[in-house]
N, C-alpha and C positions, 0 to 999 in steps of 0.2 A: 846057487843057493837052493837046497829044497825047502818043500811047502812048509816042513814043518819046521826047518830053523828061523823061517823067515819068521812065522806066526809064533814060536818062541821066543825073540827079539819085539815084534810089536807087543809082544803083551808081558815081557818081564817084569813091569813095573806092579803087576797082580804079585807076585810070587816071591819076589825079591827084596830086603831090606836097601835104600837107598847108600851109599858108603860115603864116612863123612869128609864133608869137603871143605875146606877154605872159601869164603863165599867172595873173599876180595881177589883181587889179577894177583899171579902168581911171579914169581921171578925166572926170567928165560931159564934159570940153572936147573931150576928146578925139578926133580925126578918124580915118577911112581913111588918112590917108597914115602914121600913128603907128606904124601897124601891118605896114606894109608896106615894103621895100625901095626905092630911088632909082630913080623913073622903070619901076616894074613896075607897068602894068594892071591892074584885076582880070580876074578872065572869071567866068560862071556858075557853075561847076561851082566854082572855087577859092572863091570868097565862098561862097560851099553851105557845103563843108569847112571854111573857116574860120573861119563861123556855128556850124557843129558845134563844132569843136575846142575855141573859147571858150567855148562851153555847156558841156561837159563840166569846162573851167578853171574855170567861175565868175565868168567874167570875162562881168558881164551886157552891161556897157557895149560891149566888141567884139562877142559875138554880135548885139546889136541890129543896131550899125553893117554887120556884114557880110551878116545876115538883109536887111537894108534895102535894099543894094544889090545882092544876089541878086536879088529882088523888081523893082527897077528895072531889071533886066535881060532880067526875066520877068514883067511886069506883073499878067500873067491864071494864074499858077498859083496853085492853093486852096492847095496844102500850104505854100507861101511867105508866103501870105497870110496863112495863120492862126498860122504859128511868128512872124512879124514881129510880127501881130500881138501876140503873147502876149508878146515880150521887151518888145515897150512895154510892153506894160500893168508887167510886173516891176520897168522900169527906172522909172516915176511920167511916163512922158511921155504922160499920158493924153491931149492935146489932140491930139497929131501921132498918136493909134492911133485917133482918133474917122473919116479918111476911107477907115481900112483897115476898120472897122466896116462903113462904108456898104456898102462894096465886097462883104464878105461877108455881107452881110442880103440883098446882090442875088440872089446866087448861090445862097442857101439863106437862106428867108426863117426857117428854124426856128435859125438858129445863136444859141442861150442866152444864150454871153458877149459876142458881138455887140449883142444885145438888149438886155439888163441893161447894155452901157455906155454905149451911147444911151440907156437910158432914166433910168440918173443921169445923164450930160450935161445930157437936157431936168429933169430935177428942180434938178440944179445952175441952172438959167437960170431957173426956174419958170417954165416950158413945164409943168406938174401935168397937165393932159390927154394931150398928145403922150407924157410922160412914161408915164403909165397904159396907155398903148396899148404903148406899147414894151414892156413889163412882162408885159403879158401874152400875149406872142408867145416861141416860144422851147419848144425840147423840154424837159421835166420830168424832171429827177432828183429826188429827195431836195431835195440841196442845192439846184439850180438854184431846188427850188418855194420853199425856205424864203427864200432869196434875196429870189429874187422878186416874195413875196407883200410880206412884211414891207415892200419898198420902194414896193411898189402899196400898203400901206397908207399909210402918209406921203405919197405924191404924192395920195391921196384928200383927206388933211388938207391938203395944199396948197390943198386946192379948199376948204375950211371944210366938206367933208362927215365929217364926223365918225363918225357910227352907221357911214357905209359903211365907214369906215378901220377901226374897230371888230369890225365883221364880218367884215371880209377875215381878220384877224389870228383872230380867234374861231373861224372855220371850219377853219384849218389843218389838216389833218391825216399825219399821221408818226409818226416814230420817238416815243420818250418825250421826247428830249431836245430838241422841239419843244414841251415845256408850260411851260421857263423863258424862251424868246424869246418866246413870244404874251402871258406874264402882264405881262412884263418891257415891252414896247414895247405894249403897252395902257396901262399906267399912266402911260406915255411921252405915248402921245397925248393919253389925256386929261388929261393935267397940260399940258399947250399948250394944249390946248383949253380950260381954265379949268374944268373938269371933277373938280374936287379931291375928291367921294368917292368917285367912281368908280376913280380914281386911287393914292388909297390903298388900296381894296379889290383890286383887281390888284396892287398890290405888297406887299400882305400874302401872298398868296397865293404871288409870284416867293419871298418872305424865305422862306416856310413852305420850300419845296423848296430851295431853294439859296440858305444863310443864309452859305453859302464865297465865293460872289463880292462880290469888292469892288464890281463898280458897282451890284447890285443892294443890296450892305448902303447903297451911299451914297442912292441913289435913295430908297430906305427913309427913312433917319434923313433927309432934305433936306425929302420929304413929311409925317413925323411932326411936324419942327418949325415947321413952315410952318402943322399941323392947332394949335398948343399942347402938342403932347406931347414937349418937349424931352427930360421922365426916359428914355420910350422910346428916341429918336432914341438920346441919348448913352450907352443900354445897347445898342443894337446897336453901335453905334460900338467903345465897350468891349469888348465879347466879340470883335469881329472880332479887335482890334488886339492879342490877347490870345494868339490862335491864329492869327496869321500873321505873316509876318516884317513892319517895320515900310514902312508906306503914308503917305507925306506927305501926299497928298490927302484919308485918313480922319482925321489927326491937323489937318491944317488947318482941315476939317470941325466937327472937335468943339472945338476950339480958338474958330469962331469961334460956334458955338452956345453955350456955356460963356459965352464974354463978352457974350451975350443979344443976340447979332445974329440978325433970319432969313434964312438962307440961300435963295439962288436956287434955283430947280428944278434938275435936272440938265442937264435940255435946252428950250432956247427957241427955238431954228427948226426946221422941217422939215427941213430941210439937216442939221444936227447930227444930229438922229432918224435921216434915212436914214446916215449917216456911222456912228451906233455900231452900227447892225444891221452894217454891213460891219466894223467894228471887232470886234464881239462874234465874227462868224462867222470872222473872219481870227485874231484871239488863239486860236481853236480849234481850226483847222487847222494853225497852226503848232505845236502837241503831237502831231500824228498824225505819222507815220512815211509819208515822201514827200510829206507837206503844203504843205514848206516852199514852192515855187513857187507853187501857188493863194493860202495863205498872204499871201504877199507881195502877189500882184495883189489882194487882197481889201483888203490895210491903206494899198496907194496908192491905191486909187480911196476909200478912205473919208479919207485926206486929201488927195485934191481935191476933197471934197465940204465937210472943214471943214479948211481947211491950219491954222488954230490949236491943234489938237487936240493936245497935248504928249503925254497918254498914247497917243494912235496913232503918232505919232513915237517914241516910247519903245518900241511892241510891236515897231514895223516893227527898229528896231535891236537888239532882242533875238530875233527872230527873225532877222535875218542873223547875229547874233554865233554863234547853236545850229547857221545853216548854214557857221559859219567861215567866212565873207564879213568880215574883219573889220575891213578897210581902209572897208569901204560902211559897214559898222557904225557905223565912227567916226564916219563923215561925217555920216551919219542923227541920230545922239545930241549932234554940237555943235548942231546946228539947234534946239534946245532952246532958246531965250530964259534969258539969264543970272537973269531975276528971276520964273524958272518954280520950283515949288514941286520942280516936279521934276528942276531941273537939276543939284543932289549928287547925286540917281540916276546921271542921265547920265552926269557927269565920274566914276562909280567906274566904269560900267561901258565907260566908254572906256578906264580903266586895265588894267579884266581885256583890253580885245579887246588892247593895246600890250601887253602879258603874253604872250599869244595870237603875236603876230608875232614873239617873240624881241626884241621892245624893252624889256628889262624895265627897264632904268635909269629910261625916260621915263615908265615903271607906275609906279616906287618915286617918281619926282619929284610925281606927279600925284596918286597919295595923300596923301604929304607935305603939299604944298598943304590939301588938307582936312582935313587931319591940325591943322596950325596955325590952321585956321580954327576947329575945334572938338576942342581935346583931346579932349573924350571921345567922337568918332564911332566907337562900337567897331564897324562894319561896314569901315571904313577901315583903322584897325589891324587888323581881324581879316583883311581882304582883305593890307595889307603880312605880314602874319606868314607867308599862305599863298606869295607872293611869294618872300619868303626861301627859304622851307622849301622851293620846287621850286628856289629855286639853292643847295640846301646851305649854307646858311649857320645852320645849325641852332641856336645858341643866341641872335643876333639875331631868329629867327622865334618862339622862344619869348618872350621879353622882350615883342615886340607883343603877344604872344598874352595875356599877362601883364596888359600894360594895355589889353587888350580886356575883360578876365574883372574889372578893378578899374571899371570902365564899367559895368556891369550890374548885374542882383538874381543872384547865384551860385546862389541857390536856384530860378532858372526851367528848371522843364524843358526849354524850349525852349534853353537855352546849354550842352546834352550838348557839341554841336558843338566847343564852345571847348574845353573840356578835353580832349577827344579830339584836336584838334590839337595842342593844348599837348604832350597824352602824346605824342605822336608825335616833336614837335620833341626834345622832353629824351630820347626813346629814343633818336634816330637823333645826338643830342650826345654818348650815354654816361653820362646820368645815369639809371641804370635807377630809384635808388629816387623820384624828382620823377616818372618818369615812369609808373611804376606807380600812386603818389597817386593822378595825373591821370586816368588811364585806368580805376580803381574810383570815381571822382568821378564824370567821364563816365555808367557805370551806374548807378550812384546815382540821377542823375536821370532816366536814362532807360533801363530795364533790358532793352531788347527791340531794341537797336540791332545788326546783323547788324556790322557793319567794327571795332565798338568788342570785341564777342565774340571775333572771330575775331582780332584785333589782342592781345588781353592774354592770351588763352586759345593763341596760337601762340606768343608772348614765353613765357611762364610755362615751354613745351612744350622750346622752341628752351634755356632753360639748365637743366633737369634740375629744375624746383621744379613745384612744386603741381601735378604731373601729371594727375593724379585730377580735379582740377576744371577744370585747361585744355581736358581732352580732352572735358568735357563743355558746356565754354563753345561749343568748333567746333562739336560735334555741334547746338547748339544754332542756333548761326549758320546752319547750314548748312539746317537745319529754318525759319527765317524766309527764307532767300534762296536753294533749291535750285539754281538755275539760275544763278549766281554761278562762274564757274571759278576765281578768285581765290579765294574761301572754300572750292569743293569741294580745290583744289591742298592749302588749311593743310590739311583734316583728313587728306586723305594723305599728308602729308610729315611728318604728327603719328602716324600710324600706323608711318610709317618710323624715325620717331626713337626710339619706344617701344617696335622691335624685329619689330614686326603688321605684315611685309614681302606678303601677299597680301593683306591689306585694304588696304594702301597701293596698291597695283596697282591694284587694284579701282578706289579712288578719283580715283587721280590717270588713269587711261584715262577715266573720265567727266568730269573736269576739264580734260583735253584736246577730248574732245568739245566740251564749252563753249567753249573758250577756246586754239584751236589754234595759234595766231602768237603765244605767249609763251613765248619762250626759258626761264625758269624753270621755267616747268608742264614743258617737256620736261625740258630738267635731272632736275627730278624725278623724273622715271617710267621715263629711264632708267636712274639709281641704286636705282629700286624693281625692275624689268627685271633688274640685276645680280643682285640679293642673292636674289631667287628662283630663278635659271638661268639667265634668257631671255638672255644675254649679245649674243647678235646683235643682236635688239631693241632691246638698251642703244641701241649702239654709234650704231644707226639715229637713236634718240632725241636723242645728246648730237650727232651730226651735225645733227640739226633746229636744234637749242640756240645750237649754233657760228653756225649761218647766219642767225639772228635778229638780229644785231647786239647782244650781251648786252653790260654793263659788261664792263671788261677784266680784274677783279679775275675776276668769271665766266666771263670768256671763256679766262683760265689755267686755269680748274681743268678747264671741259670740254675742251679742249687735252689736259691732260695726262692725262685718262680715256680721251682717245682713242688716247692712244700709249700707256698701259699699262694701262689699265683701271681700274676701283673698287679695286680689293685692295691694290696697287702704292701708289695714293695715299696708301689710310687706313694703312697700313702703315710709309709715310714718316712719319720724325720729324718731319719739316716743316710736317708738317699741323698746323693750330689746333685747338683746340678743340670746332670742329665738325665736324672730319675732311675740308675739306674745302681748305682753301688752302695753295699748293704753291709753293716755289723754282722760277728756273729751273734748278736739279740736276734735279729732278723734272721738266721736261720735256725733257730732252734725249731726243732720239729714238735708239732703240736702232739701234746698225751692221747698215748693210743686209751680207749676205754677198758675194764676190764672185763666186758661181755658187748655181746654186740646182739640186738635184736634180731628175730628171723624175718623181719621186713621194715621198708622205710618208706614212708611217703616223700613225691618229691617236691618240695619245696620253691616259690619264688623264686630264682636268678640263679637254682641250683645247677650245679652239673655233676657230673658222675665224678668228677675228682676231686671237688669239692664234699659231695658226698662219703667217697672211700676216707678221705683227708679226717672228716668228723668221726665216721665208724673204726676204722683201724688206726687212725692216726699218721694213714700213709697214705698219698694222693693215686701216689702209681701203682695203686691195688685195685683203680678203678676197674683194669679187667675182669677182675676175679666177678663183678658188677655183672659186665657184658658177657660172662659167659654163664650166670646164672639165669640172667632175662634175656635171652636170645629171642625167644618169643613176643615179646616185649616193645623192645628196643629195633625199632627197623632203621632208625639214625641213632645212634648214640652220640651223636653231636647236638640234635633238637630233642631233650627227654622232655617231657609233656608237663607240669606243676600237675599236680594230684594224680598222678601215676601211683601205683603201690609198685614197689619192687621188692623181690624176694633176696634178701642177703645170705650168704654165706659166710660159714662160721668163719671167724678171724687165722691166720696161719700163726 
């Protein structure tokens, strides 16, 4: 590429009008002309931009399309070649990204993900040589080796050399979290290999370090039963399913061990083998933070290494659901075989992504569905209840929640969850006493939950009861989840209620820190701002609050703190019980003057907003204030009584 197409592409976004795009995921059919206006061309630079745009939308399906015919435009640019490259790989069209591979191995024969896709390609074809060569070409990261190696181990088994594949895996060396992939995919080979004690002695080993993963508990109990040791198999089976939420595949498992079948290995070809290394390492990337693109390219190439693979189809859709891709989501999770163990997985969580999109009817319709298929699916009910409960429909959400909780063993710790929603529903219905039950049930069974703390211990605060012990529920809360602004917010606005107007400060500025785009945290701090002085501050604060988009029920009350302030409000009869909701009497905005003097002394307990409030009739005119007495004013939070200040004319 020369210097100057290159520096023409970095900088088309100066020059170029952006071309309009669909901001949502697009549908695989979907063409260039979809996307573009009647009889408009593309050009370089506008496909560039509009590769960009749609990457930033999410919309993989346009970026590929547009990346692809930038590319066709520009045959021989690297940075073209490798962004196309990479939306293929994202979008599963790994066959159409194999001769932009080629293209970039020419140009740089150390390019990694180049390497590593040719060299599953040749694994997929069992090419096991060409493969092993591929493999081990390529600049080394971390991951790239772990990659890597693990796939050169399989393609060695491809060849029946076994000790080699063995030792490839054996000699890894890395991070720690490189000793459950070597024990893990050793036990692998040699259980292909017909290798069965060696097989079990590496996956005793995976079980000893990481007895939390599900494929390694399965791997485990699949090998134990296969050895005679079914009591074992079905005691890990049991502790797994004991301490995690519930796994079809581990219940299928021991279901059919129990009925004195042996179970298959985990894995019987090579192909599967390299497929879960790519599975294992994509399910992992996809929890890291920026993951989610590598993520994705990791769990499509490992299902077109094995396309049956239901739990890779299931990770790739729960990873687009976490990147809110939720239209791809869907799509990814119907592909699920209707007589897959894992297809009620799928269909609930197509419901949450249809939740997710503001379709919540066709969520409510689609649990339903499974609902009727299995009364007592309490993940279904427990999923409609939470449905409700984000449309306010609060005594329907509790009722599911109801026969979610008649569903279950009530004494499992693990079902805090349930009665904590429960309490929530009947709180936000107005049945405080069901819902306090709930919410001391909740800790009951599980006494160390930060939301369920800070939840009954802020309620308790919020009506004047059990002060003493709420205020040390938050503090406690706030001790398991520090970094939380929603928990730091309660204990300040629990400091504020109970009078502790500078430790509320205190808290809710650190709560802001945390958590600066919630119209409430501001609310707060600038009602704590009030009652200590800081009255400017406030004003600033309930300004923030306003422009949040708060409910309207909040968006009255900071309204009317802004035209009369805290005092004004609490002051009004009008106000509830929490001092804080207001008529519209209470906001009628005070009469502006019909002239305004050219100076104003300032008065006892005055402030500048209180001042603009008397002069124009508008509080939040105070700057007009500060930017006439700059000289003045070296705090415009402390103005001095008998100050003279020079007004400006009214706007």
């Amino acid at each position: 590429m020369t210097t100057s197409r290159a520096r023409r592409l970095r900088h088309a976004a100066a020059g170029f009008a952006l071309l309009a795009l669909a901001t949502g995921p697009a549908h695989a059919e979907k063409t260039l002309s979809d996307y573009l206006p009647d009889d408009l061309e593309t050009t370089l630079s506008g496909s560039y931009l509009a590769a960009l745009s749609a990457t930033r939308a999410a919309d993989v399906d346009a970026a590929t399309l547009f990346f692809e015919d930038a590319l066709s435009q520009d045959p021989d640019n690297p940075m073209l070649l490798d962004r196309t490259f990479s939306m293929l790989l994202v979008n599963g069209r790994i066959q159409e990204s194999l001769p932009i591979a080629e293209r970039l191995i020419l140009s740089s024969d150390s390019n990694r993900m180049g390497q590593i896709v040719l060299g599953i390609e040749a694994l997929k074809a069992k090419n096991y040589r060409e493969s092993s060569t591929r493999l081990a070409k390529g600049d080394r990261g971390p991951l790239a080796n772990v990659t890597a190696s693990l796939l050169a181990a399989w393609a060695a088994q491809g060849q029946n050399e076994t000790d080699a594949a063995l030792k490839i895996v054996d000699t890894m060396n890395g991070p720690e979290w490189y000793g459950t992939f070597k024990n893990f995919n050793m036990a692998l080979i040699a259980d292909v290999a017909g290798r069965q004690d060696e097989a079990l002695a590496s996956i005793e080993k995976a079980y000893q370090t990481d007895s939390a993963s599900m494929r390694v508990v399965e791997a485990y109990a699949r090998l134990k039963a296969r050895a005679g040791k079914k009591d074992e198999a079905l005691k890990a089976l049991d502790t797994f399913a004991k301490s995690s939420a519930a796994q079809p595949l581990i219940q299928k498992l021991a279901d059919e061990i129990k009925a004195g079948k042996t179970p298959a290995p985990l894995i019987t070809t090579v192909q599967q083998g390299a497929a879960e290394v790519l599975y294992g390492i994509g399910a992992a990337l996809s929890t890291e933070k920026g993951g989610d693109e590598l993520g994705t390219v990791y769990l499509q190439l490992g299902r077109y290494l094995d396309p049956k693979s239901d739990l890779i189809t299931m990770a790739l859709g729960d990873l687009l659901q976490g990147a809110q891709q939720f239209e791809r989501s869907i799509a990814v999770f119907q592909q699920v075989p209707k007589a897959s163990p894992l297809r009620r997985a799928a269909d609930m969580q197509i419901a949450v992504d249809l939740d997710a999109l503001g379709r919540s009817d066709d969520a409510i319709r689609q649990l339903k569905r499974l609902v009727a298929a299995n009364p007592m699916d309490f993940e279904a009910l427990t999923s409609l209840g939470t449905i409700y409960r984000g449309g306010k429909r609060f005594q329907e959400s509790a009722d599911m929640y109801s026969k979610a909780i008649a569903a279950i063993d009530p004494s499992d710790p693990r079902n805090w969850l349930l009665y904590y929603y429960r309490g929530v529903a009947y709180e936000q219905a107005g049945d405080w006493d069901k819902a306090e039950a709930d919410l001391l049930q909740s800790l009951k069974l599980s006494p160390n939950e930060p939301q369920v703390l800070n939840y009954l211990g802020y309620s308790w605060i919020d009506k004047s009861i059990n002060l003493d012990r709420g205020m040390a529920m938050i503090k406690k809360a706030v001790d398991l989840k520090p970094d939380d602004g929603y928990i730091v917010d309660s204990l300040g606005w629990a400091y504020y209620r109970t009078g502790h107007y500078d430790e509320a400060v205190s808290q809710l500025e650190r709560a802001i820190a945390l958590k600066s785009d919630d119209s409430t945290i501001n609310d707060h701090l600038g009602d704590a701002y009030w009652k200590v002085g800081r009255k400017l501050e406030a004003t600033f604060q309930w300004a923030h609050a306003r422009d949040m988009n708060p409910e309207p029920a909040a968006k009255e009350r900071i309204l009317a703190k802004l035209a009369h302030g805290l005092d004004k409000v609490e002051e009004s009869k009008v106000a509830s019980a929490t001092g804080n909701t207001v008529t519209d009497a209470t906001m009628a905005a005070a009469p502006a003057p019909t002239t305004v003097p050219g100076s104003v002394t300032v008065g006892e307990g005055d402030s500048l907003w209180k001042i603009a409030l008397r002069l124009y009739g508008n509080g939040e005119l105070y700057q007009k204030l500060i930017e006439a007495n700059r000289g003045k004013l070296r705090n415009p939070n402390r103005i001095v009584p008998g100050t003279v200040l020079e007004v400006p004319p009214a706007p």
